[in-house]
C-alpha positions in Angstrom: 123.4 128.0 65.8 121.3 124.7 64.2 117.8 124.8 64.9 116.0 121.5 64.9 113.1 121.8 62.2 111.6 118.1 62.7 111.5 115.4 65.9 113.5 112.7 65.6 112.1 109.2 64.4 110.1 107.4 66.6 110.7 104.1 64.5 112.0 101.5 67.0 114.3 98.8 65.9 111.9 96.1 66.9 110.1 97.4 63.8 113.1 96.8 61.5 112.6 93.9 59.4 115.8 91.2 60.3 118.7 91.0 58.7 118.4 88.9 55.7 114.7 88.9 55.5 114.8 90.0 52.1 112.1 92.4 49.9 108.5 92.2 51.2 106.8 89.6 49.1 103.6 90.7 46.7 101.2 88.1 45.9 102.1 85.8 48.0 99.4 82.6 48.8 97.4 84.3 51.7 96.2 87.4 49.5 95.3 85.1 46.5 91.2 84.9 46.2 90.1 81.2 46.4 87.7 80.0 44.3 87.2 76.2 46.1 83.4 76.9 46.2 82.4 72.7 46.0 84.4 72.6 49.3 82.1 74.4 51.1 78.9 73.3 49.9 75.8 75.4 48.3 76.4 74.5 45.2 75.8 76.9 42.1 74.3 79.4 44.6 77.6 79.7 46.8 79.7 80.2 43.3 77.3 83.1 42.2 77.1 84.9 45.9 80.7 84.5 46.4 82.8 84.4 43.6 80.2 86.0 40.3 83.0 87.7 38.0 82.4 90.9 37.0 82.9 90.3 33.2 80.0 88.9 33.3 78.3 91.6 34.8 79.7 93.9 32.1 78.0 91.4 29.8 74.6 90.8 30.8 74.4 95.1 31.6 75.7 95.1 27.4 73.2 92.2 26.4 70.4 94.1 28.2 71.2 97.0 26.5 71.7 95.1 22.9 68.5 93.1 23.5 65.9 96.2 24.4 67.1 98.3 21.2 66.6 95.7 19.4 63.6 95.1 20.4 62.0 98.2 20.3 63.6 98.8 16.5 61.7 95.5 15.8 58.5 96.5 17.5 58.4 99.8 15.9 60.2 102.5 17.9 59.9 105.9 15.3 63.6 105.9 15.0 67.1 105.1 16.8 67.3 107.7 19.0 64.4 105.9 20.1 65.2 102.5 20.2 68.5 103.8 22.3 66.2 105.5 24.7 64.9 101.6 25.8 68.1 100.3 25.5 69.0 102.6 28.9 66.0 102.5 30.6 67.0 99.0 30.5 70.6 99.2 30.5 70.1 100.9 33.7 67.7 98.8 35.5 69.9 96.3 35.0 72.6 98.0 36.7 70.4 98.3 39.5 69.7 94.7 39.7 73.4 93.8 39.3 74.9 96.4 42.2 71.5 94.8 44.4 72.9 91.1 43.7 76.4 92.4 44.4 75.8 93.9 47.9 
């Protein structure tokens, strides 16, 4: 005796893709990001809102860190550990200010 252990598919063929139709397509024009900022006017602000790359993120959270050890070596911190100490406090309120711009 068979026992059925699963129902039967409830794919119709209206869902098939047609014959011929080929592989899905990946990347096609409709998924690509567009970056025509001018077109819609704003200016610099509309290019920052809308399309700000995140390397430079990464790059002012690492200058902000950089620039405040540095600066507290230079203004007298007792040692690195020290100096490092700044370099989060504003490594992170940077990070703050960046996830804030983000949203």
């Amino acid at each position: 005796m068979h026992w059925r252990t699963s129902s039967p598919s409830t794919v119709s063929e209206d869902c098939a893709r047609p014959a011929g139709a080929g592989p899905p397509r990946r990347g096609s024009p409709v998924s690509q990001p567009t970056f025509q900022w001018w077109s819609r006017g704003g200016g610099l602000k509309t290019l920052l809102r809308d399309n700000y790359p995140i390397g430079a993120d990464r790059l002012i959270l690492l200058a902000a860190f950089a620039l405040a050890s540095a600066l507290a070596g230079l203004f007298g911190a007792i040692n690195l550990g020290t100096a490092l100490t700044f370099g989060q406090i504003a490594f992170a309120v940077s990070a703050v200010a960046v996830i804030v711009r983000r949203a």
